[in-house]
C-alpha positions as CSV (number, residue, x, y, z in Angstrom):
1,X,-54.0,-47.6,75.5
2,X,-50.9,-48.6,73.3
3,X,-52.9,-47.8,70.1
4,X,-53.8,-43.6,71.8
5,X,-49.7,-43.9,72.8
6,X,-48.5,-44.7,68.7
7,X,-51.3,-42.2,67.6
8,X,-50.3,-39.2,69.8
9,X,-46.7,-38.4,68.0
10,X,-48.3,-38.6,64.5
11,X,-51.5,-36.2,65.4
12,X,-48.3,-33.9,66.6
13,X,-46.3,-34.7,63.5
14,X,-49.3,-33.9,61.4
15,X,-50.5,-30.8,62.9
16,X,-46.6,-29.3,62.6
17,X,-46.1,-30.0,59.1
18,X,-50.0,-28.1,58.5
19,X,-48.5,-25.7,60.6
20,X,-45.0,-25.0,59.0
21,X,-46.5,-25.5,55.7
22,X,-49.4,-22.3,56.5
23,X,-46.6,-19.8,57.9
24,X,-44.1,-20.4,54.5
25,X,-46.9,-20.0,52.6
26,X,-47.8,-16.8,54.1
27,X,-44.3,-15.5,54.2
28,X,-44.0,-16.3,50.6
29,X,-46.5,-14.9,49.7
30,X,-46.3,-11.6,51.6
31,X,-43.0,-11.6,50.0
32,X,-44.1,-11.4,46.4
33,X,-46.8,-8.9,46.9
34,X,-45.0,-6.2,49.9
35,X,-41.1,-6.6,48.6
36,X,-39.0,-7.2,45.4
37,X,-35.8,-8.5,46.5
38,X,-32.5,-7.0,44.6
39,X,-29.0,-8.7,44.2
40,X,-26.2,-6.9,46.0
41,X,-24.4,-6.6,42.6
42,X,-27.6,-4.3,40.8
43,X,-27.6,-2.3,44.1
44,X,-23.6,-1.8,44.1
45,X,-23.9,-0.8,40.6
46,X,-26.7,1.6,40.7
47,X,-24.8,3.2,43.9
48,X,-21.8,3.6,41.9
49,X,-23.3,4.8,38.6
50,X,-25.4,7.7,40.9
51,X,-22.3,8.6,42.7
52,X,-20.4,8.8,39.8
53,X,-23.0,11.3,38.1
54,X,-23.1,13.0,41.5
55,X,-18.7,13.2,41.9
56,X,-18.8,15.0,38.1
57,X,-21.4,17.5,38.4
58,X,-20.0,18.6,41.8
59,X,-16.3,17.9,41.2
60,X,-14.7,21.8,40.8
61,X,-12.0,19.6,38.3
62,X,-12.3,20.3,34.4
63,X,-11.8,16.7,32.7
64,X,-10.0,16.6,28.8
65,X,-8.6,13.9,27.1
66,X,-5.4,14.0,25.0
67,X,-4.1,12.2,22.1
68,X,-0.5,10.9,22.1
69,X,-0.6,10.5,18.2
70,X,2.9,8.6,17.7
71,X,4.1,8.1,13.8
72,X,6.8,5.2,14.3
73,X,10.0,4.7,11.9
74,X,9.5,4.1,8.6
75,X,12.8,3.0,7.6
76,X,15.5,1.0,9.7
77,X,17.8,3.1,12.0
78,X,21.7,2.9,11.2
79,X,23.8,0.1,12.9
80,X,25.8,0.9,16.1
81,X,29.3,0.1,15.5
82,X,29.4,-3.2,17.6
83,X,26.1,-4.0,15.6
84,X,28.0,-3.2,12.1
85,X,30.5,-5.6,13.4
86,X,28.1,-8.2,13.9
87,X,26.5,-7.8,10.5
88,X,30.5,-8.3,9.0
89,X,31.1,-11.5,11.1
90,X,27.3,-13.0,10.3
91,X,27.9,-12.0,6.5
92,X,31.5,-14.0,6.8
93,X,29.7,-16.7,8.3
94,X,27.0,-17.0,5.7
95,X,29.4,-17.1,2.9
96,X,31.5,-19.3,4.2
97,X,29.2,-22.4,5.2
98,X,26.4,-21.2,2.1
99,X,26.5,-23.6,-0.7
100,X,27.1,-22.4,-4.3
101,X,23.6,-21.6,-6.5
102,X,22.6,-23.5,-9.5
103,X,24.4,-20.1,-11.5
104,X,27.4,-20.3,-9.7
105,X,27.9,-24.2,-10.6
106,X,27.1,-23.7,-14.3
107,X,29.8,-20.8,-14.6
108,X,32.5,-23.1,-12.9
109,X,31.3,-26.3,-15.4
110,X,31.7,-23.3,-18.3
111,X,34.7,-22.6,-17.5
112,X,36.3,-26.2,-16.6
113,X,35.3,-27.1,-20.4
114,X,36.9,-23.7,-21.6
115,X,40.1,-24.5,-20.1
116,X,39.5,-28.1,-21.2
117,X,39.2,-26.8,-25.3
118,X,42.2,-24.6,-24.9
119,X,44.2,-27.3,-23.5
120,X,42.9,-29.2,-26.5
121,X,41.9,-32.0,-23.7
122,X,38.2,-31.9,-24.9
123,X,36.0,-34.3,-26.8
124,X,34.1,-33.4,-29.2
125,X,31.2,-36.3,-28.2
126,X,30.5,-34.1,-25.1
127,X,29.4,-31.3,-26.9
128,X,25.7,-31.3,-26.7
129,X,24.7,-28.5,-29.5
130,X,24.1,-25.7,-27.1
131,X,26.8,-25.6,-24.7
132,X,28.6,-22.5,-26.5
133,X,24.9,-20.9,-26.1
134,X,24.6,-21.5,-22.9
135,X,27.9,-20.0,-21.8
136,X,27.2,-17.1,-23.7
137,X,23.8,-16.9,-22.2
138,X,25.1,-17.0,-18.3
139,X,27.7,-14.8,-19.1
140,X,25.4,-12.2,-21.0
141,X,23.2,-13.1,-17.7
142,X,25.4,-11.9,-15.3
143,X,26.6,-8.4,-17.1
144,X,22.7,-7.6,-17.5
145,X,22.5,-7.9,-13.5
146,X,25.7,-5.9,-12.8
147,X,24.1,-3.1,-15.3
148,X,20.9,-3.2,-13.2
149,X,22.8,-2.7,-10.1
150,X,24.9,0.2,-11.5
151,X,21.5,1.8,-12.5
152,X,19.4,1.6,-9.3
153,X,19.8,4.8,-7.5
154,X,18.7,3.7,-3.9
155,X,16.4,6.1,-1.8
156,X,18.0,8.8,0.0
157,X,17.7,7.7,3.9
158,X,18.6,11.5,5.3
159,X,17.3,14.0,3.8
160,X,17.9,17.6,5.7
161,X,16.0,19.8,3.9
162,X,13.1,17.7,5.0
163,X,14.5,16.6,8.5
164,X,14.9,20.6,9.9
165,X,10.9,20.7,8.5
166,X,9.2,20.3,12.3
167,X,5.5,20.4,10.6
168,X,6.4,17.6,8.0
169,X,5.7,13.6,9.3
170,X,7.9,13.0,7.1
171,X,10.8,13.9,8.5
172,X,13.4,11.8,10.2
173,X,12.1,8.5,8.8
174,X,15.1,6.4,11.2
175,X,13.0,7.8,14.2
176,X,9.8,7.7,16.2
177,X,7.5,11.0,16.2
178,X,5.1,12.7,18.4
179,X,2.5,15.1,17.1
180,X,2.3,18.4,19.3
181,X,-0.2,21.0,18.9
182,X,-0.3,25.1,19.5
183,X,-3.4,25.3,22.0
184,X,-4.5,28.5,23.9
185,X,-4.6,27.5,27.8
186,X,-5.4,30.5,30.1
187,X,-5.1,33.1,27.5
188,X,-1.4,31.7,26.5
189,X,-0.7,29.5,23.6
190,X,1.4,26.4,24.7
191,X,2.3,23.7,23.1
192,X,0.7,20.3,23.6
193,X,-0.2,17.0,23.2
194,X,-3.9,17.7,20.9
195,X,-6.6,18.2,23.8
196,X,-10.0,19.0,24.0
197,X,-13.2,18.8,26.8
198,X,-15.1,16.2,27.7
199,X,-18.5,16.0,26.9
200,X,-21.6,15.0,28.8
201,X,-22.3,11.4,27.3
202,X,-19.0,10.4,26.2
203,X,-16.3,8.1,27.0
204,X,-12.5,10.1,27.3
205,X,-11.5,7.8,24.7
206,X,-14.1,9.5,22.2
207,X,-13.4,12.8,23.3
208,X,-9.5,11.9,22.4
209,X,-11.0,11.1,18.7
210,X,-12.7,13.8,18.4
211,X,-9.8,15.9,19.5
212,X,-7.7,14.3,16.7
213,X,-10.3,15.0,14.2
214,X,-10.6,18.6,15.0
215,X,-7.1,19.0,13.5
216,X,-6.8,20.5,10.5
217,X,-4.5,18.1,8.9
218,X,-7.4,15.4,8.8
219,X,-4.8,12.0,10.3
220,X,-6.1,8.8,11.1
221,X,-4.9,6.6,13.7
222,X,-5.4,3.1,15.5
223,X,-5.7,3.9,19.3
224,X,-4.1,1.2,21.3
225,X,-6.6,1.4,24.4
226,X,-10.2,2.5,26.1
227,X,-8.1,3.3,29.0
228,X,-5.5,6.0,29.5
229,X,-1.9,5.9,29.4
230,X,-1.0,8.9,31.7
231,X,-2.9,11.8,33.6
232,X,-1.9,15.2,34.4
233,X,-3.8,17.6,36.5
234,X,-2.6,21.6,37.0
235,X,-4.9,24.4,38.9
236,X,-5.8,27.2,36.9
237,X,-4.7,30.6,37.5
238,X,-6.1,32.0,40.8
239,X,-8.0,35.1,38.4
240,X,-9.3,32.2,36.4
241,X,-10.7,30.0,39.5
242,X,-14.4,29.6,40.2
243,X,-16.3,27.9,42.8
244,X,-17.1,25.4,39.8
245,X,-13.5,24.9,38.1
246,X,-10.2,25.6,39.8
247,X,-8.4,23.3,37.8
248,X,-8.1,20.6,34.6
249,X,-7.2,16.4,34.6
250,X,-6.1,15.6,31.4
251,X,-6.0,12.2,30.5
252,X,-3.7,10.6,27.3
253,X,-4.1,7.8,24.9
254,X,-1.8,6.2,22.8
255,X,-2.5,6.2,18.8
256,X,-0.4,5.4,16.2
257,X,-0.6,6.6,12.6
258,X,-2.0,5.3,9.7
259,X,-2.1,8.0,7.2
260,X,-0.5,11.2,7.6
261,X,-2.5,12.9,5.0
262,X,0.2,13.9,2.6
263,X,-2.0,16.0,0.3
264,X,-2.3,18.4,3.3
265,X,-0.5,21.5,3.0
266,X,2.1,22.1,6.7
267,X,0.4,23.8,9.0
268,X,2.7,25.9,11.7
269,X,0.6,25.3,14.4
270,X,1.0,21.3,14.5
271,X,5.2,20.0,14.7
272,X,6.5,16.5,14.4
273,X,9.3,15.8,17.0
274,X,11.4,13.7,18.5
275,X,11.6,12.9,22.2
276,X,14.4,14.5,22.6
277,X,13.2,18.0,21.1
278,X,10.4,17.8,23.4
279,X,12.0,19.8,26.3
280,X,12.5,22.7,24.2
281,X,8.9,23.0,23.7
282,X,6.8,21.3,26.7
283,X,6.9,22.8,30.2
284,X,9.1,21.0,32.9
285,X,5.8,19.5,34.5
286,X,4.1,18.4,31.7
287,X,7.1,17.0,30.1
288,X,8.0,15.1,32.9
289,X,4.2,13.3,32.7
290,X,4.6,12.7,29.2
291,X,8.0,10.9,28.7
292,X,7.0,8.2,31.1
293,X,4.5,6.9,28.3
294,X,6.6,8.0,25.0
295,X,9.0,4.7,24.2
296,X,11.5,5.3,21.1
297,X,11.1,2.4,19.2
């Protein structure tokens, strides 16, 4: 009787753990065979990537990319007067605390034994054989340097025949440029940032290259990003609306340039300004996108 008692719980025990073991098996393997299961992230991203093909091909918007192509200064700005000031006192500073070169303390030994013959309060022992030589040679030195000084014509830092040139980059060298380009926009020629369409395939940073290479002058640049550094969006003249396209997004990167192609001959159609000669040629509304991204450095 005590021996059926102990054997009950493990005949249960046994014929649960056949059990359980069956039903996993089954629902594994029905599983493998009836469903593939998918991580939340590759469903999420195929989501995205078919509603982001969906939201271009129906989207009425026009997308282009533009190039802020920025040439920064090549030479040093002038000093404000408080920083001309500062130069003075850091200059007095300098030569007041600097020690004296290895030239300066040969002249001053020169001339202590000069003084020394004419005074006739000089022995002859100290006179190594060269010492006349020498003087002559620190002496002849120094002339030679103040010659090459008075001969070195320094590079002019204004030049206003070049500076009131708008198509040269090489114009107002103190200051940062910004490359604008005459573009037709709704049968109108404006001028802009260089702009072009984006392509089926292509990131809006390539589409910014490629509207930099389709300029004439052939420039090369760095660009500082993938992503953009501004948008602007405008609808299109109502006789120039479809169904499909009632209006353009431009998006801008930031370049900076690396060769200006010099060789090129100016072309009227591209000018090289400063932000401050922007208004005169940019509308209100896209001028007021663009000089949130433009620093003067």
């Amino acid at each position: 009787m005590q021996q059926e008692k102990m054997a009950a719980p493990c005949r249960r025990m046994a014929s649960r753990s056949v059990l359980q073991f069956l039903s996993s098996f089954s629902r594994t393997a029905v599983g493998n065979t009836v469903t593939r299961p998918f991580s939340s992230t590759s469903v999420r991203r195929a989501v995205l990537q078919t509603k982001d093909v969906t939201d271009r091909a129906s989207s009425p918007w026009t997308l282009m990319a533009a190039v802020c192509l920025q040439r920064l200064p090549v030479i040093t700005a002038d000093c404000s007067p408080i920083e001309e000031r500062f130069k003075q006192l850091l200059h007095q500073m300098e030569q007041e605390r600097s020690l004296l070169s290895d030239h300066e303390l040969r002249l001053l030994e020169d001339a202590e034994k000069m003084s020394r013959k004419q005074a006739d309060d000089y022995d002859s022992d100290e006179e190594d054989g060269h010492r006349d030589q020498d003087i002559v040679l620190a002496q002849d030195l120094e002339d030679s340097w103040e010659q090459k000084l008075k001969s070195f014509q320094p590079a002019l830092r204004v030049n206003a025949d070049v500076d009131k040139e708008l198509t040269s980059p090489e114009r107002c060298l103190a200051n940062s440029l910004l490359l604008l380009a005459e573009q037709e926009v709704g049968g109108q020629k404006l001028w802009l940032l260089p702009q072009t369409q984006w392509q089926q395939g292509e990131t809006l940073r390539q589409t910014a290259e490629r509207a930099l290479a389709s300029l004439p002058a052939g420039f090369k640049a760095t660009f500082l990003s993938n992503a953009p550094c501004g948008v602007y969006k405008y609808k299109l003249p109502k006789a120039l609306q479809t169904e499909n396209s009632v209006g353009i997004k431009v998006f801008f990167f930031k370049a900076i340039l690396s060769d200006s192609g010099r060789s090129a001959a100016p072309n009227p159609s591209l000018l090289w300004l400063k932000k401050s000669e922007l208004q005169r040629y940019l509308k209100p509304a896209y001028m007021m996108k663009v000089e949130r991204f433009i620093l003067e450095l």
